[in-house]
DSSP file (Angstrom, degrees, kcal/mol; ACC not computed):
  #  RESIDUE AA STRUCTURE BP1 BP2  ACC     N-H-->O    O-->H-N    N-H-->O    O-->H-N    TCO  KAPPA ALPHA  PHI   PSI    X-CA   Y-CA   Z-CA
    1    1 A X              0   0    0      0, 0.0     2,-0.4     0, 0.0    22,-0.2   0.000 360.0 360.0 360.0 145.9   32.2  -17.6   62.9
    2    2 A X        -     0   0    0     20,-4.1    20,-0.4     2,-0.0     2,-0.4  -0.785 360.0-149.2-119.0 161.8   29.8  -15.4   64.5
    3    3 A X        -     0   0    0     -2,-0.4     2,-0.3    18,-0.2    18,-0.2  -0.991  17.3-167.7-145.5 133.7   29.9  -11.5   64.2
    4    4 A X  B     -A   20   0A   0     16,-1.7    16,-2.7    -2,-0.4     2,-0.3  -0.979  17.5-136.2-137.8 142.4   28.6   -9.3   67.1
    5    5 A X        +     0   0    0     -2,-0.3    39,-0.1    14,-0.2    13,-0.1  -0.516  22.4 170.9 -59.1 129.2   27.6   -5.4   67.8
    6    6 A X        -     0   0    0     11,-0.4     2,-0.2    37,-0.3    -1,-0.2   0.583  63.1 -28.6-102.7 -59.3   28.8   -4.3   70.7
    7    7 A X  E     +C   17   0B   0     10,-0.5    10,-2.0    36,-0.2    -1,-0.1  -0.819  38.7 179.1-152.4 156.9   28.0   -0.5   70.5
    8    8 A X  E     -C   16   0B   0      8,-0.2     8,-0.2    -2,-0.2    35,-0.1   0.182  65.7 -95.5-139.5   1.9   27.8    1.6   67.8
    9    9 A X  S    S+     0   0    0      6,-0.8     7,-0.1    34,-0.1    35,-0.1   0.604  96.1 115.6  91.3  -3.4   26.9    4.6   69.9
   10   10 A X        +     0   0    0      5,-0.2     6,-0.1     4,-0.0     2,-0.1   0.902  62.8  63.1 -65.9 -45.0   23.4    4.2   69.4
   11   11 A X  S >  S-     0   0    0      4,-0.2     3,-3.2     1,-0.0     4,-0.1  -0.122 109.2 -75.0-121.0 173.1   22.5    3.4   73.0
   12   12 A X  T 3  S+     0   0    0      1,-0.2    -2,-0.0     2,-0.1    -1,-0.0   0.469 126.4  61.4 -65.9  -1.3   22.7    5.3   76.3
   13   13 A X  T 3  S-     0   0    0      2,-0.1    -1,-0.2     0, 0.0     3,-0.1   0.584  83.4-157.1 -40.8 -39.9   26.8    4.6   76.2
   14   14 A X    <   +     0   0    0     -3,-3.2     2,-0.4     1,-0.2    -2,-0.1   0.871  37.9 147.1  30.8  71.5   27.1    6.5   73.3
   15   15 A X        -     0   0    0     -4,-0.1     2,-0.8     2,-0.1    -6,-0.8  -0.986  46.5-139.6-131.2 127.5   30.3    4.6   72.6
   16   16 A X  E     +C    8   0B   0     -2,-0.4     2,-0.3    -8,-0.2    -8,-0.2  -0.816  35.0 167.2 -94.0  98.4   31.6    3.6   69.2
   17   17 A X  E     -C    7   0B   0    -10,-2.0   -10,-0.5    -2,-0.8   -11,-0.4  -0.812  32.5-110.1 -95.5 144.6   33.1    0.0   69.4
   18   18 A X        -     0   0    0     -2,-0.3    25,-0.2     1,-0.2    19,-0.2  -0.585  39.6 -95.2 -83.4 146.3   34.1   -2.3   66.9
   19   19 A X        -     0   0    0     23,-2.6    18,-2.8    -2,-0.3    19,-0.2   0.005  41.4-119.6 -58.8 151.9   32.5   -5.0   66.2
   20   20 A X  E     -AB   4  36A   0    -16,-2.7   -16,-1.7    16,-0.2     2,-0.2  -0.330   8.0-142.7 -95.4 166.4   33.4   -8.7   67.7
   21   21 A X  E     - B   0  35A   0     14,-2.7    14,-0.6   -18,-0.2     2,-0.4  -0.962  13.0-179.0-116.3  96.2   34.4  -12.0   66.7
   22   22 A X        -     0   0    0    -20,-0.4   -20,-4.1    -2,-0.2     2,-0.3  -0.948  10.4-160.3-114.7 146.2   33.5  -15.4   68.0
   23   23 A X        -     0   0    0     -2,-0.4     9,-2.4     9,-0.4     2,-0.3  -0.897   7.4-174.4 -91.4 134.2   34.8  -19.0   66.6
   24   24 A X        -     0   0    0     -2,-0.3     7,-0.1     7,-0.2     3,-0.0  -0.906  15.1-175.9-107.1 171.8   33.4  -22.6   66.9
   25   25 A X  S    S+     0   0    0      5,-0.4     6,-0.1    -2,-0.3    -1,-0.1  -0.132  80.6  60.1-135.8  15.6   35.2  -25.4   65.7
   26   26 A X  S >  S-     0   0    0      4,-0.4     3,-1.1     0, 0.0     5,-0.0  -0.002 120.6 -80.3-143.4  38.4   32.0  -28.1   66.8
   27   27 A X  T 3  S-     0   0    0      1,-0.2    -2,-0.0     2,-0.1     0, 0.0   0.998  94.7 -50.7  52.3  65.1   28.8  -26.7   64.6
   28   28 A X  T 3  S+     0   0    0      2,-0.2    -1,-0.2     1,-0.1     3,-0.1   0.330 106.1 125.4  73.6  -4.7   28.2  -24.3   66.8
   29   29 A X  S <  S+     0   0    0     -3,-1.1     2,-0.3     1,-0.2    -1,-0.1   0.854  82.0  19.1 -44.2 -51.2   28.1  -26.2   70.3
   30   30 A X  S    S-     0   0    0     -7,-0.0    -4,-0.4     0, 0.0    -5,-0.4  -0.923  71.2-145.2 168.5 107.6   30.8  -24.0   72.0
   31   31 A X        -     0   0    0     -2,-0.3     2,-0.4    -7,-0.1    -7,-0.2  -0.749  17.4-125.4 -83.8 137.7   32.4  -20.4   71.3
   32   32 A X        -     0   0    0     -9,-2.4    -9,-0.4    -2,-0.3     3,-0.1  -0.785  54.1 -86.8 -93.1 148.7   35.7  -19.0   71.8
   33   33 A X        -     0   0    0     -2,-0.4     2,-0.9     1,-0.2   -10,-0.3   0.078  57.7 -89.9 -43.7 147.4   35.4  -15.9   73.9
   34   34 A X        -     0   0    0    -12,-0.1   -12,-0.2    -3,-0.1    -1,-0.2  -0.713  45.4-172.2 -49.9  73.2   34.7  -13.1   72.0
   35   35 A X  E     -B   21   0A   0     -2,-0.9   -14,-2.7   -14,-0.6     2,-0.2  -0.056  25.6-119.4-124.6 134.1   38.1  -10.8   70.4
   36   36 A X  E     -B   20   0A   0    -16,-0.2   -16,-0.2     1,-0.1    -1,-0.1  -0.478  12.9-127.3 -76.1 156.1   37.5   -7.2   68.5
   37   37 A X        -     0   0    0    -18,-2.8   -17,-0.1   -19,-0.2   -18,-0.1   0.563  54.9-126.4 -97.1   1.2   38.4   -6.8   65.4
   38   38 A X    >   -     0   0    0    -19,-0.2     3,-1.7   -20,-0.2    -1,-0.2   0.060  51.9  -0.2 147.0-160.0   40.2   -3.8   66.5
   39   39 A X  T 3  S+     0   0    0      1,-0.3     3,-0.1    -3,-0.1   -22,-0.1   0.083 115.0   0.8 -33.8 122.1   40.5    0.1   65.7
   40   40 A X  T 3  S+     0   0    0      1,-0.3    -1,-0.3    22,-0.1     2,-0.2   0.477  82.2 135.3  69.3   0.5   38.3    1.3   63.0
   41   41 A X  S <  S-     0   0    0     -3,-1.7    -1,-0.3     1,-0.2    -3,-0.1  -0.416  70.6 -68.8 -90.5-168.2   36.7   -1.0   61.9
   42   42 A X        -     0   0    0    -24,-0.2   -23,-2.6    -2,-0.2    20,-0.2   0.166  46.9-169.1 -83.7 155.5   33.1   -0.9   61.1
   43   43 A X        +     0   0    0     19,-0.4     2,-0.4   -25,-0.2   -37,-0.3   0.540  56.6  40.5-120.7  11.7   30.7   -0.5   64.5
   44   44 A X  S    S+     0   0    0      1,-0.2    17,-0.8   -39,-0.1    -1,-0.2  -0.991  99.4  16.1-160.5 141.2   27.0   -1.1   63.9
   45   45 A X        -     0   0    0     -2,-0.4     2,-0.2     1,-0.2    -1,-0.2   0.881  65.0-158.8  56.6  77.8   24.8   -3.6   61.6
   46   46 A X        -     0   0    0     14,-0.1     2,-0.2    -3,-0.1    -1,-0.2  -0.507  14.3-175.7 -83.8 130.8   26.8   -6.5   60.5
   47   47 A X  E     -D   59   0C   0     12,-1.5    12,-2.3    -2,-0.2     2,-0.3  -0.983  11.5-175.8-118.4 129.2   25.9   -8.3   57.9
   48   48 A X  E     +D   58   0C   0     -2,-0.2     2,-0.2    10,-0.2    10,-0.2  -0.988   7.4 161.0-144.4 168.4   28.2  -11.8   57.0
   49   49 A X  E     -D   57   0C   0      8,-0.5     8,-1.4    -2,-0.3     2,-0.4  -0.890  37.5-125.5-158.5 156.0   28.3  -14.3   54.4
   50   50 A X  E     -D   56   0C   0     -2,-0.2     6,-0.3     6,-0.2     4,-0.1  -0.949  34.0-136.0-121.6 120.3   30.2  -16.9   52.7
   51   51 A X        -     0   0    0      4,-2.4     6,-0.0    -2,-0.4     0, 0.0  -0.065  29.3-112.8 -65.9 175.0   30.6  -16.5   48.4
   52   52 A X  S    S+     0   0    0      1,-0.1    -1,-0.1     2,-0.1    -2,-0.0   0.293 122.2  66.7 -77.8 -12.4   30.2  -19.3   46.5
   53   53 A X  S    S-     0   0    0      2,-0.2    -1,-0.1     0, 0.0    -2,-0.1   0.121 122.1-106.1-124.4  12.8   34.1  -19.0   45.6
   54   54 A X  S    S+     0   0    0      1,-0.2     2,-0.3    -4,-0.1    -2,-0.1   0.624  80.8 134.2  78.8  13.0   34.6  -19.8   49.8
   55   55 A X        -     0   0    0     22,-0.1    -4,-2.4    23,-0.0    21,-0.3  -0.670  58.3-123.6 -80.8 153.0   35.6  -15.9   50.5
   56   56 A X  E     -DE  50  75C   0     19,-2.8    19,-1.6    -6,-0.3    -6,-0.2  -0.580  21.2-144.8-105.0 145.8   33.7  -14.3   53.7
   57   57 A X  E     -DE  49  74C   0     -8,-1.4    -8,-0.5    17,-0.2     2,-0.3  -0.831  12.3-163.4-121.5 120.3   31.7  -11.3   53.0
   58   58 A X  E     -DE  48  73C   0     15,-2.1    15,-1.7   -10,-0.2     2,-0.3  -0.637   8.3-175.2-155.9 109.6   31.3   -8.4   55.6
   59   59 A X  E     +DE  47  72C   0    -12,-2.3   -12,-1.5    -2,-0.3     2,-0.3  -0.991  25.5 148.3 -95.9 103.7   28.7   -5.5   55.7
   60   60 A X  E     - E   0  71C   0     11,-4.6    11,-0.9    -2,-0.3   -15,-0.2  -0.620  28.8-141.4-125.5-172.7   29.2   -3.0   58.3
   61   61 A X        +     0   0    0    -17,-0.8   -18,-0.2    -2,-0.3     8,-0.1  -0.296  58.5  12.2-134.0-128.8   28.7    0.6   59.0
   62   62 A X        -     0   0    0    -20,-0.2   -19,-0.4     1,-0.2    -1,-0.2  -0.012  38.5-167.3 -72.9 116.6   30.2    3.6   60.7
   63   63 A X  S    S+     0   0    0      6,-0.2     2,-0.2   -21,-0.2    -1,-0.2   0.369  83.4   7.2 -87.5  22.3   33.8    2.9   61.6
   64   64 A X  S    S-     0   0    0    -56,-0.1   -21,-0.1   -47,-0.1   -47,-0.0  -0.720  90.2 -96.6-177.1 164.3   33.5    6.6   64.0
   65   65 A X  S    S+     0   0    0      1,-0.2    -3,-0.1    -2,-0.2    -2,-0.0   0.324 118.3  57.6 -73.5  -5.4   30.6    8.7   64.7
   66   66 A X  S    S+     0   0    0      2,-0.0    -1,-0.2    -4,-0.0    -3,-0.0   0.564  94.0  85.3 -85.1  -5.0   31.3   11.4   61.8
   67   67 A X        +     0   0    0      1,-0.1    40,-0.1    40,-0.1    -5,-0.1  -0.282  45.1 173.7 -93.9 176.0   31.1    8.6   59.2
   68   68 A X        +     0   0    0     -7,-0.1    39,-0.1     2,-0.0    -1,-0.1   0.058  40.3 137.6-177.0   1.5   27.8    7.3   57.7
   69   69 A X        -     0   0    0     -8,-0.1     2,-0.3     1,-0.1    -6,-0.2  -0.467  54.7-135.6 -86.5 158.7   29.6    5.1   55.2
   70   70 A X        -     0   0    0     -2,-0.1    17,-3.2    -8,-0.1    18,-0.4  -0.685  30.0-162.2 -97.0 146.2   28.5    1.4   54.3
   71   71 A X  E     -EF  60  86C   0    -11,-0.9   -11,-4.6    -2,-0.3     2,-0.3  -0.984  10.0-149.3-139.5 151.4   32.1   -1.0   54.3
   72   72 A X  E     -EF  59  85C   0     13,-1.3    13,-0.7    -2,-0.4     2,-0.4  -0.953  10.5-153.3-123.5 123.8   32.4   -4.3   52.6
   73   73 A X  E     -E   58   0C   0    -15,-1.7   -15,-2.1    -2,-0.3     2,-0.3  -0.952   8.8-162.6 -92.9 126.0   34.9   -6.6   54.3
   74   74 A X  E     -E   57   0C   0      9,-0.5     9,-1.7    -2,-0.4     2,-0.3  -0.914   9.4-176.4-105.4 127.9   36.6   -9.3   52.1
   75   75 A X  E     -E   56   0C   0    -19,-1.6   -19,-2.8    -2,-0.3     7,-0.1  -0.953  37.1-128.6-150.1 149.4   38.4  -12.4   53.5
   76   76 A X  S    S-     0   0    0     -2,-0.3    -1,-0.2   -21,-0.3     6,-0.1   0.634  76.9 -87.0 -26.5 -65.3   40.6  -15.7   52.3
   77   77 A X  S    S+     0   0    0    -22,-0.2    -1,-0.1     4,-0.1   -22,-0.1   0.259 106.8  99.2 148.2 -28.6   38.1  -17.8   54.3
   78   78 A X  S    S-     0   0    0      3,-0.1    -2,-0.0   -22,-0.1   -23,-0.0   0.614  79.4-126.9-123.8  11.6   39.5  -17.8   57.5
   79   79 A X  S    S+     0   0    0      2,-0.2     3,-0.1   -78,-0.0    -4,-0.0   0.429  85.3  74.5 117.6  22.8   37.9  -15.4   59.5
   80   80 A X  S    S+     0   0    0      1,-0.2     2,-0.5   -59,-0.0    -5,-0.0   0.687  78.8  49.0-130.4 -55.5   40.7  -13.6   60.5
   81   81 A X  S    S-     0   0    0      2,-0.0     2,-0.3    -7,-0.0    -5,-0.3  -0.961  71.0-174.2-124.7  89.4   42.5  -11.3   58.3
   82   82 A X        -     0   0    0     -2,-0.5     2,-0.8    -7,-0.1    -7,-0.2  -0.866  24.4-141.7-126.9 156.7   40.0   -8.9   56.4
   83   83 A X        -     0   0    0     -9,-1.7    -9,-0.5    -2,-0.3   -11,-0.1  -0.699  17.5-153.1 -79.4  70.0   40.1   -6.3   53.7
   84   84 A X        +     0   0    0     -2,-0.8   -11,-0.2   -11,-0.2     2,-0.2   0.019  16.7 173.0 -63.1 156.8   37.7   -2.9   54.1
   85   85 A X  E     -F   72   0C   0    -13,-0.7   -13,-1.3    27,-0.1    27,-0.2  -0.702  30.5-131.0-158.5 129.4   36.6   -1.1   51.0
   86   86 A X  E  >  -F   71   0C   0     25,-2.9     4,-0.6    24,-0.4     3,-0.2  -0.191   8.2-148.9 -74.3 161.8   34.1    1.7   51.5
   87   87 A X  H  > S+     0   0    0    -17,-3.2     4,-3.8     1,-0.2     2,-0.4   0.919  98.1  53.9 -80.7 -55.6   30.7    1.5   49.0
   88   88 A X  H  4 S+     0   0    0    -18,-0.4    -1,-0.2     2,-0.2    21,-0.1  -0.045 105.8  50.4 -70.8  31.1   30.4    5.2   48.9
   89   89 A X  H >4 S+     0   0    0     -2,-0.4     3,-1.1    -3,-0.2     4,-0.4   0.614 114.5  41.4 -66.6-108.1   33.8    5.7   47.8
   90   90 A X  H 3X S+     0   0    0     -4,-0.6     4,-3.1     1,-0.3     5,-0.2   0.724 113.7  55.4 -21.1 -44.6   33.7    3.1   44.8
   91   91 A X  H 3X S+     0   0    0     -4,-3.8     4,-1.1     1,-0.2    -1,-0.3   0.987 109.4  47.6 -74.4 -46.8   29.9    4.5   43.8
   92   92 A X  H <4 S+     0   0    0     -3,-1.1    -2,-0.2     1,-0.2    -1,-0.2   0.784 116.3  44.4 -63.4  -3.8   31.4    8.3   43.6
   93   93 A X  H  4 S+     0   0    0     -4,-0.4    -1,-0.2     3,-0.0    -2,-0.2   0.650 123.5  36.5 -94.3 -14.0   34.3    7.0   41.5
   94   94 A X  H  < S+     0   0    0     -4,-3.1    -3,-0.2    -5,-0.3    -2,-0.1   0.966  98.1  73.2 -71.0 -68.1   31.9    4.9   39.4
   95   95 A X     <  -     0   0    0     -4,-1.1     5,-0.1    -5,-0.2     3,-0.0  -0.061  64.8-161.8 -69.7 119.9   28.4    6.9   38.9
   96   96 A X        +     0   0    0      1,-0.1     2,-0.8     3,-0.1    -1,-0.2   0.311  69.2  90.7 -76.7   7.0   29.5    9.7   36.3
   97   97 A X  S    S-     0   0    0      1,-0.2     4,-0.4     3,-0.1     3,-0.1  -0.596  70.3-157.2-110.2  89.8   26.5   11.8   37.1
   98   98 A X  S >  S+     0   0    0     -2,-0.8     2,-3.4     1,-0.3     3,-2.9   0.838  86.2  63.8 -35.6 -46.0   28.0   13.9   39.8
   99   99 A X  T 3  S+     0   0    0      1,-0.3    -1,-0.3    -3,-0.1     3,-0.1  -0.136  98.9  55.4 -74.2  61.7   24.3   14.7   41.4
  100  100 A X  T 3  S+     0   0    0     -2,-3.4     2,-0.5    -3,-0.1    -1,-0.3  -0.055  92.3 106.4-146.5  11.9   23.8   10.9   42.1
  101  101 A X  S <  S-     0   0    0     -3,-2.9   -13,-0.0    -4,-0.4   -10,-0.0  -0.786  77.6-110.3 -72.6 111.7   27.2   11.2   44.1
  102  102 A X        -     0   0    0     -2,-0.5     2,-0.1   -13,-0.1    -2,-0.1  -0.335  31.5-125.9 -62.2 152.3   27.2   11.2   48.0
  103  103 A X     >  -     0   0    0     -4,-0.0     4,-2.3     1,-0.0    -1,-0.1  -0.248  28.9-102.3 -93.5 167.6   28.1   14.3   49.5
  104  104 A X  T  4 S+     0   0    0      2,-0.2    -2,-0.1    -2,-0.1    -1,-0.0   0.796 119.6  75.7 -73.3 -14.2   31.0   14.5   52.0
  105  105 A X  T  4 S+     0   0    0      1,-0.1    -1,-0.1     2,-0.1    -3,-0.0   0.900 104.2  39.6 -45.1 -84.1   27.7   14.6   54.7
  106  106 A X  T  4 S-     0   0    0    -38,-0.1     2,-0.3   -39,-0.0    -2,-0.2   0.664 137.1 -35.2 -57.1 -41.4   27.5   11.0   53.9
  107  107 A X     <  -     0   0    0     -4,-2.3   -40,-0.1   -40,-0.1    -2,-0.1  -0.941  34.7-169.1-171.8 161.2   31.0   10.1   53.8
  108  108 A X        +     0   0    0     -2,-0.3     2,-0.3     2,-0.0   -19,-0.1  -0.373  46.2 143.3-152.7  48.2   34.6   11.3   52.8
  109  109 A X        -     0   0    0    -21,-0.1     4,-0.1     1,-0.1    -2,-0.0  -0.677  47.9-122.3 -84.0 132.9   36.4    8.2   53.1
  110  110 A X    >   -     0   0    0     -2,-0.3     3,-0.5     1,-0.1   -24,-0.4  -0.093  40.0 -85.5 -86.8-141.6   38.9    7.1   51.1
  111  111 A X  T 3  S+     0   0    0      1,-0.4   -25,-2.9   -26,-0.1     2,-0.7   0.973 126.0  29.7 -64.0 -56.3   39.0    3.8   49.1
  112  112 A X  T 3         0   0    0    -27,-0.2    -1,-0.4     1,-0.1    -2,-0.1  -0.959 360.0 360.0-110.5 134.6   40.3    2.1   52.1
  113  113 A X    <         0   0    0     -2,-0.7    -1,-0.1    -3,-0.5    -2,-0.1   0.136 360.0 360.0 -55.5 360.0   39.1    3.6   55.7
């Protein structure tokens, strides 16, 4: 599986799209046309990865242009089906020292976007 930017709003478009999908099924010879991953999810800087325990992991960023939060997508394995959970969420319910909390500037998401 490949993961692709389309536009994040960065560029003279200024369009927030979600990030794409492509599959191969032959080490990479040959892609299936590209598919979104559809409303709201994350639009700009993908990061992906496979755990050690065969789950996919998914780094993205702002799933709209008011947003500034980092989201971690989890999935089974099959590159399809994924879970969001925002970071800056999770860290203002962890960190117990409220000044080391993001402010609702950075984000006001809840747990899942």
């Amino acid at each position: 599986m490949c993961v692709m930017r389309v536009d994040s709003g960065e560029g003279p478009s200024m369009r927030y799209q979600p990030l794409v999908r492509s599959f191969s099924t032959d080490s990479g010879r040959t892609w299936s046309k590209p598919e979104t991953f559809g409303p709201r999810f994350a639009t700009g800087h993908p990061r992906l990865t496979r755990m050690a325990d065969g789950q996919i992991l998914l780094s993205a960023s702002q799933p709209a242009s008011t947003d500034r939060d980092l989201l971690l997508y989890l999935n089974a394995g099959d590159g399809r089906h994924w879970t969001p959970h925002s970071v800056s969420y999770w860290h203002n319910v962890l960190e117990p020292d409220p000044d080391l909390r993001f402010t609702p500037a950075v984000n006001s998401s809840p747990a899942v976007p």
